[in-house]
N, C-alpha and C positions, 0 to 999 in steps of 0.2 A: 040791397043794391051793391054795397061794398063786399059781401058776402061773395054775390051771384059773378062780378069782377074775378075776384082773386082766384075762383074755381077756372074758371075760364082760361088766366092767364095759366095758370099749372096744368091745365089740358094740354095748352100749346106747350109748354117747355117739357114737360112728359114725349110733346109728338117730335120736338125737337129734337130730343135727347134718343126715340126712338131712331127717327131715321139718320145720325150721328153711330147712331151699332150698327146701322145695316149699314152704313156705305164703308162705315169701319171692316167691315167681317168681307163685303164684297172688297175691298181693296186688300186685306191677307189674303183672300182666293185669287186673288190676281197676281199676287206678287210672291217671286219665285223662293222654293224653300232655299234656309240658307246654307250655304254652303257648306259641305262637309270635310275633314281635317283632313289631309296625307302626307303623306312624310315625303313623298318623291313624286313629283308627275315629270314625263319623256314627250313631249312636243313636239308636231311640226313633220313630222317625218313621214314616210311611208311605211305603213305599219302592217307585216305578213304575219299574219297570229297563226297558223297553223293550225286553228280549231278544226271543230267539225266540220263547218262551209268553208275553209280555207279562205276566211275573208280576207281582202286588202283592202287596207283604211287610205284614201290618197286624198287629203293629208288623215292622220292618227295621232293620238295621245294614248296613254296608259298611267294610269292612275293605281299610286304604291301606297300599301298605308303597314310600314314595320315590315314585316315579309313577304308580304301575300300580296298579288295583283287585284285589287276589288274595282278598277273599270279600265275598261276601255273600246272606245269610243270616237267619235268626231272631234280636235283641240277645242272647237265653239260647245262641244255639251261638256267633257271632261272641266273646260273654263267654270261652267253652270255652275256643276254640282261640287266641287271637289276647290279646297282651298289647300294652297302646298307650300308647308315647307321649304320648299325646294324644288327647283324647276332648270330641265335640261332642254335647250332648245336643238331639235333635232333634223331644223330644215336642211332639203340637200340632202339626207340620209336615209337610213333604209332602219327601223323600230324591228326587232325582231328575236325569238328565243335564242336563248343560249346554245353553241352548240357543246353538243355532248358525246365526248371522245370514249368509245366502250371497249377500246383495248389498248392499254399500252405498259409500256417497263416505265415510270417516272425517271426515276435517277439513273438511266442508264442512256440518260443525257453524255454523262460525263465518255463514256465510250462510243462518241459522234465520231466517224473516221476514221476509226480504229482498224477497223478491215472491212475491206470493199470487195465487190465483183467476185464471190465466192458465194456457191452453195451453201442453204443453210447448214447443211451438220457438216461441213466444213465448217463454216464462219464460228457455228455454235463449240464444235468440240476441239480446233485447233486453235482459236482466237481468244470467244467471250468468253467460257468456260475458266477457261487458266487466268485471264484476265482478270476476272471475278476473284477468283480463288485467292492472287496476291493480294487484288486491291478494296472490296467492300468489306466497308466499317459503316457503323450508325452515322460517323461523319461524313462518308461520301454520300450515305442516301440523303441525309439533310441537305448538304448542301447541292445535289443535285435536283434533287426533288424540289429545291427552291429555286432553282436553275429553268427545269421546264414548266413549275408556275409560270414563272415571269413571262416564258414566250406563249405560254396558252391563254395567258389572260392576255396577253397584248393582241392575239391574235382572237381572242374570241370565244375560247371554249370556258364554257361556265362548272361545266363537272369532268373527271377524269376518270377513270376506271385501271386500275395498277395490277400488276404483280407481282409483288419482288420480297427483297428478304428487308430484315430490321424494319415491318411494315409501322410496327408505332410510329415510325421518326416520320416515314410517308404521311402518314397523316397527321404529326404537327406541323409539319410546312405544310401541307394542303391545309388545313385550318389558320396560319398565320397567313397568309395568302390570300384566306378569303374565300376558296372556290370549296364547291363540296366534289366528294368523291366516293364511289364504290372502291377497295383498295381491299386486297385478297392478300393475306400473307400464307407466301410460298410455301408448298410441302410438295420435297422433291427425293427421289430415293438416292440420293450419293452424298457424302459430307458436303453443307454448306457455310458461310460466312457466319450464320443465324443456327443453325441447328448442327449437329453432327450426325443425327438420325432424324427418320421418318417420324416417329413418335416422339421426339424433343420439337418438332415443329409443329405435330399437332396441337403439342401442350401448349408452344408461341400463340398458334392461333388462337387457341381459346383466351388466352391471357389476353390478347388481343382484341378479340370480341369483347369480352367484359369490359374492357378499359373504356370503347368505347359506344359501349350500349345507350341507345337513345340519345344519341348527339344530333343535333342539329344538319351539321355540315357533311359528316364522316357517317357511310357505312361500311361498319367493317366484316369481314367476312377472311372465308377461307381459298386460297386458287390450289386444287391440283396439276401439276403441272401438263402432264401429259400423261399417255396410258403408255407411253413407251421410257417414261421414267418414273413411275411409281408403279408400284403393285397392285394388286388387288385387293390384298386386304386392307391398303393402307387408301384406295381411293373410295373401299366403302364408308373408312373411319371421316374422311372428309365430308362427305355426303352426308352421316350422320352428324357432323358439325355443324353442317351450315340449316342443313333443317332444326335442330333443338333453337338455334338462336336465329330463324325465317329469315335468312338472307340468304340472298343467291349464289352459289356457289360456281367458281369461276376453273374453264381450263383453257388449252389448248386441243384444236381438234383438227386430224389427216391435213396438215399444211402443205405435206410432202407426198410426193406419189412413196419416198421409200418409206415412210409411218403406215400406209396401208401396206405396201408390201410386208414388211415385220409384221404387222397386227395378222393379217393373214398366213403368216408361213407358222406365229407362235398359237395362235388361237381359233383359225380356219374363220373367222371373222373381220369385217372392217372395224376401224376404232370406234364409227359409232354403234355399231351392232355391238361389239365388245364391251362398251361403257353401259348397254342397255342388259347385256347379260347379267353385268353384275348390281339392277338398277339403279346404277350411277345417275339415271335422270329421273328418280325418282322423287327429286326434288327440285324447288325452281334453280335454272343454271342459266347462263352465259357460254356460251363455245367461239373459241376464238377462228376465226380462218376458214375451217370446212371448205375448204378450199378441193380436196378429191372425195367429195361426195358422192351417194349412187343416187336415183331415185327413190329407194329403199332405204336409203339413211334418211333422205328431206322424210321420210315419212314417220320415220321414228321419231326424230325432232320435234316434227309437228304434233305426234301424235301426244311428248311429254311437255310440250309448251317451251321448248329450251329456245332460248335468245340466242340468235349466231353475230357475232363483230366481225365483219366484213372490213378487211386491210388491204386494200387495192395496190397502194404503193411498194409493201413489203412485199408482196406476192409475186408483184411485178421484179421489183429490185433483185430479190434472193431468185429467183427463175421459179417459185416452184407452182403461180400456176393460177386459172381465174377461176374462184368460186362460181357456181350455179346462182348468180345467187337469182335471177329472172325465175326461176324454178321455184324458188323456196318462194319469193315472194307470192307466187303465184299458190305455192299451195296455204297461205297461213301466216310463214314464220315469221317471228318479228326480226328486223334487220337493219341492226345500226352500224356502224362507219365507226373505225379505228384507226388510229395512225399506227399502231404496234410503238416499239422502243427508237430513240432517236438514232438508236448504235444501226439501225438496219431499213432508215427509210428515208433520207437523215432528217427530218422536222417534226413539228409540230401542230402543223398548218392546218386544219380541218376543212378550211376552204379549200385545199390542194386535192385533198382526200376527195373531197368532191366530185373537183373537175376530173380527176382521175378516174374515178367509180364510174363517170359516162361516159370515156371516149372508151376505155378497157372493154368495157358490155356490147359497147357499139361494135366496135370491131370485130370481138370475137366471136361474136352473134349476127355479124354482120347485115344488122338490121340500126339502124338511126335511128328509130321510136324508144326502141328500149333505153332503160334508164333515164327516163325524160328528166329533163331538169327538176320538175316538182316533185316527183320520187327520191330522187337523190336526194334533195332537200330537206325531204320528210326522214330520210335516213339518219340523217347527221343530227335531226330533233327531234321529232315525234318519236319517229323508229326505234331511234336511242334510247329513249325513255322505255318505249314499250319492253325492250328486248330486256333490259334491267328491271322488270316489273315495275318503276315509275312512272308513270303515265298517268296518275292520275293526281302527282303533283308537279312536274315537270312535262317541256315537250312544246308547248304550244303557249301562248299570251291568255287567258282567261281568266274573268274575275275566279277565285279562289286556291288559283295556283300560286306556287311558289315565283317569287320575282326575281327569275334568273332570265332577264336579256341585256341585247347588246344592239349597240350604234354602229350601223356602218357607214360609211363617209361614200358618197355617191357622186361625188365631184372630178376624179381625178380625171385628165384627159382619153385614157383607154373605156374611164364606163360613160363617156358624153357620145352620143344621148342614150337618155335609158327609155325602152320604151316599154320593158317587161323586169319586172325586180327579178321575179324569178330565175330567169334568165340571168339576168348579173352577178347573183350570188352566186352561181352553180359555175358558170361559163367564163366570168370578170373578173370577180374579186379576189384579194388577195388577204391576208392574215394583216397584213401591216392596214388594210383602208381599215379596219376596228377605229373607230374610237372613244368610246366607251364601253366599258363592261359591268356588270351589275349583278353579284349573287346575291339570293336571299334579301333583298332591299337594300344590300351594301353597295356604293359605289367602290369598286376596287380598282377599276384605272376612268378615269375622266379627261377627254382631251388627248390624248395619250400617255397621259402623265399617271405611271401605277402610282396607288396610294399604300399600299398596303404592304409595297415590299418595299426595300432600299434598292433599287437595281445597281446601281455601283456598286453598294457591298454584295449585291448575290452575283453581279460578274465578276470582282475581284477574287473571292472567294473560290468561284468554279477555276478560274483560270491558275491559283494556287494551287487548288487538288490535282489539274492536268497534270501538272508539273510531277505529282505522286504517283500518278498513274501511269505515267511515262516511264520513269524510273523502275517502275516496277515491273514491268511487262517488257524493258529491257534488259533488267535484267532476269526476264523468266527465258530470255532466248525467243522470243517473237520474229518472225523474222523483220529485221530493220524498213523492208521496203514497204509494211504495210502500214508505220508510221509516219505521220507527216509531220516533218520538222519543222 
C-alpha cells in the first residue's frame, strides 16, 4: 500500500515537473531574443537609405556595430534587436549617406579669392600656377587640407577625392579628421613644388601608394593631370601605376572648349579619343569635368567603365561650360558631383553642388524634369561611389556597408514644412543645417561640435599661412586688385 502511494505520488511530480519544461520552453518561444550589442544606433529621424528600393523610413534607425552598418530599420524593431552603446537622437532630421565629393584640390583652400571672374587658363596660368609656384610647402597642404576638412565635415561630406602635390600630408589630415578619401598625387609635365620632373612624381606616387596600401580611411592613388600638360609617355606610365596597385586612376577631362581645340589641332583627336589612343582608360579611372564631350566620347567612357565628376559650380564660375551630363547618364556612365578646388568655385558645400547641378540641366535643356531631385541626390552618393568603383561599400545606408552617414537638421524656418526629404536636400538645404557627421562608425562632428579637429587651431593656423601667401604672391607681382585686403 505504502509502496503503490509513493509510485503514485512520483508519477504526479514527474507530470509536474513535465509540464514546468513545456511552459518553460513555450515561454523562451514567446519571449523575444535578446538583444544584440552596437556601438552607435542614429534614432528618430527620417531615414533616405539610397538602396535598391530607395526606401524612406518615416521615422528610421540605423544600427552601427564598429564600422559597418548591420540594420536598419523601424526605431520600435532597431530598439528590439540591437542594444547600443550609444545612442543619437535624430528627430526633426533627415538619417542619410555621406555625401561624397569626387573632385576637388583640398588645400587649395588656402587660395579662396585669390582671383575671380577670369577664364580658366587665365586664372590657371597668370594667377594659381605662379601662386603655387611661390607658396606650396608640406605645410601649406597640411594645414589647408585641415582647413577644408573642417568645412566638409561640418558640411557633410564623409569622403573627398584630391589632386594635388605633397599628397602624403593630404592624407594625414584626411585621416586626423576622420574622413576617408580617394587622394591622387599629381604628376604634371612642368617643375612642381613636389617634383621637378614627370618621373620624380611618378616615383612620389608610387612611394605614396605603398605608404598607404590597405589603409582603412585613405586610398591612394595616382592623378594625371591633364593631356594638355603631360605627355604621353608619361600618361601611359600613370596608367600602368594605378593598375599594378587596382586603384583608380584620376585626371582632368576637355573642361575647356580650348583643351579640345589643342587636343585637335596637336593629335586630330578629342582628349577623350586621345586618352583612348594611348589606352589611357584601360584601367578603372575617374574624369574630372567632360565638360565638351561628343556623343562619341560618352561612348568611349562608357564603353571603358570610366567614372566622370561633374563640377557644376566651377564650370559655371570659370565660363567654360555644362557638361552633358543627361547623356551620359542616359547611356551608363557613373556620375558623381564635385566641388573642384575652393580657389575657383569658392566652397565646399556639396548641398550647393546639388542645387546647382538642377537648375544648370534645367535650363540649359530647357526641360524641368531633368535632373530631378532624386537623381541629383543619387549623384552626390550612390553616383559618387559608383563612379570611384565603391559602391559596394559606400553610397547608400545597408546592413554591411561602411558607416558613413550624416544628420541633417530639418527644423530651420526655410525647410518648415517638409513634405518631401528629397526635395529638401536637393532644393533646401544648406551645408551649415549638418549636424552630425559619422565616418567608418566614428563620430567626427556631433551637434555641430567637430570632434576630431581643434577648429580654432585649424582656423588660426590657415589664417597665419594667408598672411604667407599674401606676401608671396605680392611680391611675385600679381596684380594688387585681385587681392583682397
Amino acid at each position: 500500500m505504502f509502496k503503490h502511494r509513493s509510485a503514485r505520488y512520483s508519477w504526479a511530480r514527474a507530470a509536474v515537473r513535465l509540464v514546468g519544461v513545456v511552459l518553460a520552453v513555450a515561454t523562451l518561444a514567446a519571449a523575444p531574443p535578446a538583444a544584440r550589442r552596437a556601438t552607435l544606433v542614429v534614432t528618430g529621424g527620417t531615414v533616405v537609405t539610397m538602396d535598391g528600393q530607395r526606401r524612406i523610413l518615416s521615422p528610421g534607425a540605423v544600427a552601427i556595430d564598429g564600422t559597418t552598418i548591420v540594420a536598419v530599420d523601424t526605431p520600435e524593431a532597431i530598439a528590439r534587436r540591437y542594444s547600443a552603446a550609444d545612442v543619437i537622437r535624430a528627430n526633426g532630421a533627415v538619417i542619410m549617406p555621406g555625401l561624397i565629393n569626387t573632385h576637388g584640390h583640398a588645400a587649395m583652400v588656402m587660395y579662396r579669392g585669390l582671383a575671380d571672374d577670369l577664364a580658366l587658363m587665365d586664372w590657371l596660368q597668370k594667377y594659381i600656377f605662379p601662386a603655387e609656384a611661390k607658396t606650396v610647402s608640406p605645410e601649406l597642404v597640411r594645414v589647408g587640407t585641415s582647413l577644408a576638412a573642417l568645412e566638409m565635415i561640418q558640411s557633410g561630406t564623409t569622403l573627398h577625392t584630391d589632386m594635388y602635390y605633397f599628397e602624403e600630408e593630404v592624407a594625414r589630415a584626411t585621416k586626423q579628421a576622420g574622413m576617408r578619401g580617394v587622394l591622387g598625387q599629381t604628376v604634371i609635365g612642368f617643375p612642381v613644388a613636389d617634383a621637378k620632373t614627370p618621373a620624380e612624381a611618378l616615383a612620389r606616387a608610387a612611394a605614396f601608394m605603398n605608404a598607404f596600401k590597405h589603409d582603412p580611411l585613405i586610398v591612394a592613388t595616382v592623378a594625371a593631370h591633364s593631356m594638355y600638360t603631360v605627355d604621353a609617355d608619361t600618361l601611359k606610365a600613370t596608367r600602368d601605376l594605378a593598375r599594378t596597385f587596382g586603384v583608380p586612376l584620376l585626371t582632368h577631362l576637355a573642361e575647356t572648349e580650348d583643351e579640345v581645340t589643342q587636343s585637335l589641332a596637336a593629335h586630330g583627336l578629342t582628349p577623350a579619343a586621345y586618352f583612348d589612343s594611348l589606352g589611357f582608360w584601360d584601367t578603372p579611372a575617374v574624369a574630372a569635368h567632360g565638360v565638351h564631350i561628343t556623343d562619341a566620347d560618352i561612348a568611349i567612357l562608357q564603353k571603358h567603365g570610366v567614372g566622370l565628376s561633374h563640377n557644376p559650380e566651377s564650370n559655371m564660375k570659370l565660363a567654360s561650360g555644362a557638361a552633358p551630363i543627361t547623356k551620359c547618364l542616359k547611356a551608363g556612365i557613373a556620375v558623381g558631383l564635385g566641388t573642384d578646388g575652393a580657389a575657383s568655385n569658392n566652397d565646399l558645400d556639396m548641398f550647393e553642388a546639388m542645387r546647382q547641378t538642377a537648375f544648370l540641366h534645367k535650363l540649359v535643356e530647357k526641360d524641368p524634369t531633368v535632373a530631378s531631385a532624386q537623381s541629383v541626390l543619387e549623384m552626390a552618393t550612390l553616383g559618387g561611389a559608383k563612379a570611384l568603383g565603391m559602391a559596394d561599400r559606400i553610397g547608400s545606408l545597408e546592413p554591411g556597408k561602411l558607416a558613413d552617414l550624416i544628420v541633417v537638421s530639418m527644423q530651420s524656418a526655410r525647410q518648415t514644412p517638409m513634405y518631401n526629404p528629397i526635395s529638401h536636400l536637393v532644393y533646401v538645404t544648406r551645408g551649415d543645417d549638418v549636424r552630425t557627421t559619422i565616418v567608418n562608425g566614428c563620430i567626427l562632428m556631433r551637434d555641430r561640435r567637430v570632434l576630431t579637429l581643434d577648429a580654432p587651431a585649424v582656423l588660426a593656423q590657415a589664417r597665419s599661412m594667408a598672411k604667407k601667401v599674401r606676401a608671396a604672391v605680392e611680391a611675385a607681382a600679381v596684380p594688387q586688385s585681385s587681392i583682397a585686403r
